[in-house]
C-alpha positions as CSV (number, residue, x, y, z in Angstrom):
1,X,105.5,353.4,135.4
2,X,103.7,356.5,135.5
3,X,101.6,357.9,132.4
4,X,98.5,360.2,131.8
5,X,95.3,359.4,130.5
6,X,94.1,361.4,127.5
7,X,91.4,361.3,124.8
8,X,90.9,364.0,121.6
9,X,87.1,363.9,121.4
10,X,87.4,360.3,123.0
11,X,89.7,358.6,121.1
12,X,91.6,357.5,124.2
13,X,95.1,357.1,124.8
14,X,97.6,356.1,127.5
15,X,100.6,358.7,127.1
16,X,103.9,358.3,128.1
17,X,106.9,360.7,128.1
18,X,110.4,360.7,129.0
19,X,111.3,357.3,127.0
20,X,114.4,358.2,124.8
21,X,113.1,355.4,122.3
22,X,110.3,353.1,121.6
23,X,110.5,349.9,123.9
24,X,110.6,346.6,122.4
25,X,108.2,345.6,124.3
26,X,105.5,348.0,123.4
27,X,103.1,346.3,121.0
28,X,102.6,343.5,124.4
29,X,102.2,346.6,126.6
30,X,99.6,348.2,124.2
31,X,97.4,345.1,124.1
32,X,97.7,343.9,127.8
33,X,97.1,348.0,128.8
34,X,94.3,349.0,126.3
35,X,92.2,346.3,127.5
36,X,89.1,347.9,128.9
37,X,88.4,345.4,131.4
38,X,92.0,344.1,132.6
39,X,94.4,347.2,132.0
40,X,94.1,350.8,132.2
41,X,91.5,350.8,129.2
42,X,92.4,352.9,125.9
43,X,92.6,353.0,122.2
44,X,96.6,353.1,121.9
45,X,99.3,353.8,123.3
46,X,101.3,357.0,122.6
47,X,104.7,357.8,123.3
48,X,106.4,361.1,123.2
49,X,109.9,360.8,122.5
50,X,112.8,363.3,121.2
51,X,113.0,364.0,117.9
52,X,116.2,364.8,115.6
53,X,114.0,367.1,113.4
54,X,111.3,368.0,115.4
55,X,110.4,369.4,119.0
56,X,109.3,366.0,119.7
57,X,108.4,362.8,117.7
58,X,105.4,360.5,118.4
59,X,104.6,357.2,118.1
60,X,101.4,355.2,118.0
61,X,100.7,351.5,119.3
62,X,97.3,350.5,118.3
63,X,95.5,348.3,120.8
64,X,95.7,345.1,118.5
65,X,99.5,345.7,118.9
66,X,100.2,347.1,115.4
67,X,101.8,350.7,115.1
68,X,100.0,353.5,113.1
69,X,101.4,356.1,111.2
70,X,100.1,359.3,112.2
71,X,96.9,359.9,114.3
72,X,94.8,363.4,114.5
73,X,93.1,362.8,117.8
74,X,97.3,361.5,119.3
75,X,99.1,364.2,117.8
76,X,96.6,367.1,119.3
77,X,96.7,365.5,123.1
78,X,100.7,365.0,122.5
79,X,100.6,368.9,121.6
80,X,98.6,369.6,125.0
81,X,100.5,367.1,127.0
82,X,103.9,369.2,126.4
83,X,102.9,372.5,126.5
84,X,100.8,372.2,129.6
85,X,103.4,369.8,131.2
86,X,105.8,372.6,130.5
87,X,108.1,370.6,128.3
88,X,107.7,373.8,125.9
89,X,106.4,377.0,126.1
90,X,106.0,378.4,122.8
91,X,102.4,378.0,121.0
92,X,104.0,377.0,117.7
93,X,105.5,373.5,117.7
94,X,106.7,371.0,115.7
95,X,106.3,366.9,116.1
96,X,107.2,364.2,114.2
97,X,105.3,361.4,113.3
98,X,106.2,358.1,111.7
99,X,103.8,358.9,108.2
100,X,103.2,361.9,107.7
101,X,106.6,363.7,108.7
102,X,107.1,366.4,110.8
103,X,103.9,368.6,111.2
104,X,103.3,372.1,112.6
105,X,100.8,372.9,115.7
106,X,99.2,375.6,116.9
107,X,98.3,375.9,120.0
108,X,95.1,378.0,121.5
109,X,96.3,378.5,125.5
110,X,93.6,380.5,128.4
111,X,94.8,380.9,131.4
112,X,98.2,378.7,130.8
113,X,96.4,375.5,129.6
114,X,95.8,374.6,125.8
115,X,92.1,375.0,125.1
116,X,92.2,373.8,121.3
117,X,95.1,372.5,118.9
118,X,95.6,373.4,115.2
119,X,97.4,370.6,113.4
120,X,99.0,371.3,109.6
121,X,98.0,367.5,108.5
122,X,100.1,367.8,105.3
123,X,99.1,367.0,101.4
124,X,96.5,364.4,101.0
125,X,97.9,361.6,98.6
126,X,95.3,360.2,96.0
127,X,97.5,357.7,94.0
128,X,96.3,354.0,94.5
129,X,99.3,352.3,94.6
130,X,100.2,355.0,97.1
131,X,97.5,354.9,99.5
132,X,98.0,351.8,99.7
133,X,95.5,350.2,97.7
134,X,96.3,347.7,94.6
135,X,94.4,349.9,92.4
136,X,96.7,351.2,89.9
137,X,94.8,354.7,89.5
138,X,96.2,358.3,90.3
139,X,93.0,358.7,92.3
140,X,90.7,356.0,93.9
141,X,87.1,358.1,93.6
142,X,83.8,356.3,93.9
143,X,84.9,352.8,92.9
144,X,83.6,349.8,93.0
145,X,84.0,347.4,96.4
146,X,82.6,344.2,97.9
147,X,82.3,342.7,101.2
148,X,80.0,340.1,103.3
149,X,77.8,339.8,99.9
150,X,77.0,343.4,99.8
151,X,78.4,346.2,96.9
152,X,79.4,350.1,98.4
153,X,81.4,352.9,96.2
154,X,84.6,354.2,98.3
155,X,86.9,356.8,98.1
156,X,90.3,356.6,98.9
157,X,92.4,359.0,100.5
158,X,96.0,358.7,102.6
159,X,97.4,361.1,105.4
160,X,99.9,359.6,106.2
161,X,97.6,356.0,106.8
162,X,95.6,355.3,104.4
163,X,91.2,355.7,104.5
164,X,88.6,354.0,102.6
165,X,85.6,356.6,102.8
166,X,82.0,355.3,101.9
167,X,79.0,357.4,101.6
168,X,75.8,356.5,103.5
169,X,72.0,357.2,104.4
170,X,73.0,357.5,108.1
171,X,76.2,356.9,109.4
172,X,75.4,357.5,112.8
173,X,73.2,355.0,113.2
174,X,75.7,352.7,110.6
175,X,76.1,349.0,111.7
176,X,80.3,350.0,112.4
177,X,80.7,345.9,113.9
178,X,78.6,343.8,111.2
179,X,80.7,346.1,108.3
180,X,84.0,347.7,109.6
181,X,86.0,344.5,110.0
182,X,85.4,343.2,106.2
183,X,86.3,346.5,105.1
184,X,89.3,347.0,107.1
185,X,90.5,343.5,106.0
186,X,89.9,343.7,102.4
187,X,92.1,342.3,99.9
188,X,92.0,345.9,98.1
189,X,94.3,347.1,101.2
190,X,97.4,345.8,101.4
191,X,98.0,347.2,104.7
192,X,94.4,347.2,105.9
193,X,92.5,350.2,106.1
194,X,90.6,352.8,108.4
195,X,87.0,352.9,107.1
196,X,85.0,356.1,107.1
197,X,81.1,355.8,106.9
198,X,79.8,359.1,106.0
199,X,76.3,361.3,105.2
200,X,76.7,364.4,103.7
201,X,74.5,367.0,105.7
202,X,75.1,370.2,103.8
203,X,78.0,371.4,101.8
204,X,79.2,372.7,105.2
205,X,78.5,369.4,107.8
206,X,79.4,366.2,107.5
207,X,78.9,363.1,110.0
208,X,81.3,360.4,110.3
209,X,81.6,357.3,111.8
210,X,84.9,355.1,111.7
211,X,86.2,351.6,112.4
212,X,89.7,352.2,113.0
213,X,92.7,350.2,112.0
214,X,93.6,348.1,114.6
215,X,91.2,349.8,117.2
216,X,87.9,349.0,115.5
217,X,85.1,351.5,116.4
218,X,86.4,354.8,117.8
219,X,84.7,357.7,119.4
220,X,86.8,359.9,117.0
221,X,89.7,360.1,114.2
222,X,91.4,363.0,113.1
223,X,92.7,361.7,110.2
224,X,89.5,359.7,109.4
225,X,87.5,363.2,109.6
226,X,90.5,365.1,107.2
227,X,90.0,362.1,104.6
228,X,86.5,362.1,104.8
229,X,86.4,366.2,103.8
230,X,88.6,365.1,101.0
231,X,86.7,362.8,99.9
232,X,83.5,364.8,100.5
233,X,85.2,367.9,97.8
234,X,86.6,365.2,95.2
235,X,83.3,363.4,94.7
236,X,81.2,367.4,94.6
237,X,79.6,366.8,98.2
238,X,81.5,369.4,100.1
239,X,83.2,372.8,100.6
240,X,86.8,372.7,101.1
241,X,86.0,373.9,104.6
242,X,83.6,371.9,107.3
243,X,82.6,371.2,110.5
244,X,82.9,367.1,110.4
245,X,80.6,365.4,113.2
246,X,82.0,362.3,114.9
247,X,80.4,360.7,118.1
248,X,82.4,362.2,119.9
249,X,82.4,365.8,118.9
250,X,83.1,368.1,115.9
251,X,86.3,368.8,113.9
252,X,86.7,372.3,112.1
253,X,88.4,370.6,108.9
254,X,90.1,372.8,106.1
255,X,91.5,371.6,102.9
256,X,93.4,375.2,101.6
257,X,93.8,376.0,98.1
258,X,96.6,377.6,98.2
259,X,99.0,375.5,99.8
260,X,96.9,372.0,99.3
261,X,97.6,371.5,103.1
262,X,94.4,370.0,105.5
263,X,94.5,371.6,108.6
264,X,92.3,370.5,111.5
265,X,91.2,372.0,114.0
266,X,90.1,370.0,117.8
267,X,90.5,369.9,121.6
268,X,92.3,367.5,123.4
269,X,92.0,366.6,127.2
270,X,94.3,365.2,130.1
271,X,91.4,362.6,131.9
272,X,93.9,361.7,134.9
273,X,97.1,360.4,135.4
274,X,98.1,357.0,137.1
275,X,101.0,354.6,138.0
276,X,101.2,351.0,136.8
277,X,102.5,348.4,138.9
């Protein structure tokens, strides 16, 4: 089994293409394979397969096992993976994805290799029930929520999966493992949650730090960072355009007027490819 190790800003991934369909025996391939210390090491899994309304379609195994909807740092190294692997040679693509639908990419090539990927991440979607959380409310902004004795104000936002953004004094240096899992977890998310710890550093830079669904703390997450400017402009933080910093790297993050579309913008890198046994 060959595959290629990638990572968008260090959220890691083992990718694999030329499977016609997901394998039933993925979620047991994602855990055993994303363990750092016995497998290949890695935050998912991520398959490129074909796609009946797309270039391609991709899906996501989490390292727990679970699948997730859509993922910004996956769907830029998918984008890289076939245009440098010469599976398509036009900058403009189109790949499916199992929340969000099909989205467009752009690509940025020098010297035949994709430097940095444009992603069209869709609408974001505010309604509670929606998102999902169990509030009934057309928007979840700044509400009330507890965990492990202590009270935080979050915003909700989905794209695709949904995101539970709170504000604090300093995420980077944010305890992620002592707060993460209880927020993830919480009976407020039916489907459990990505949680986005966030300070505000101007109304043009953000930092972010995120405990991702079924990963737990990631170097990086695409979506995490487009919910996180979304959050940033509903609750009067933010312009509707800005650089958000994640640990490992920046985002350029746009939330257009016009068409209500988030577009992010990121690199994406092949680390080295391998064969399993």
């Amino acid at each position: 089994m060959e595959f290629t190790k990638m990572n968008g800003l260090g959220n890691d991934f083992i990718v694999w293409f030329g499977h016609q369909e997901l394998p039933s025996d993925a979620s047991e391939l994602a855990v055993r394979l994303c363990d750092r210390h016995f497998g290949v090491g890695a935050d998912g899994l991520v398959y490129i397969l074909p796609s009946e309304k797309a270039d391609f379609c991709m899906r996501i195994i989490n390292s727990d096992g679970s699948e997730a909807e859509q993922c910004g740092n996956a769907i830029r190294c998918a984008a890289k993976y076939v245009y440098d692997r010469k599976h398509i040679n036009r900058e403009q693509i189109t790949i499916e994805t199992l929340g969000a639908g099909v989205q467009q990419v752009e690509l940025t090539v020098e010297n035949g290799l994709v430097r940095m990927v444009k992603v069209d991440m869709g609408e974001p979607i505010f309604e509670g029930l929606k998102i999902p959380t169990t509030l009934d409310l057309t928007s979840v902004i700044n509400e009330p929520i507890e965990a492990g004795g202590s009270g935080f104000r979050f915003t909700a936002v989905s794209m695709g999966n949904p995101h539970c953004v709170i504000y604090v004094e300093d995420a980077p240096s944010f305890d992620l493992e002592a707060w993460g899992p209880k927020l993830e977890c919480h009976p407020l998310f039916p489907k459990k949650t990505n949680v986005e710890f966030a300070t505000v550093r101007s109304r043009k830079h953000i930092d972010m730090r995120v405990w991702e669904r079924g990963a737990g703390p990631t170097l990086a997450c695409g979506t995490g960072a487009c919910a996180t400017l979304v959050a940033s402009v509903l609750n009067g933080y933010s312009d509707r355009h800005a650089i958000v910093s994640l640990k490992g790297g920046d985002l350029d993050i746009e939330w257009n007027e016009e068409d209500n579309h988030i577009y992010m913008t990121g690199p994406a890198e092949i680390v080295y490819e391998g064969r399993l046994f």
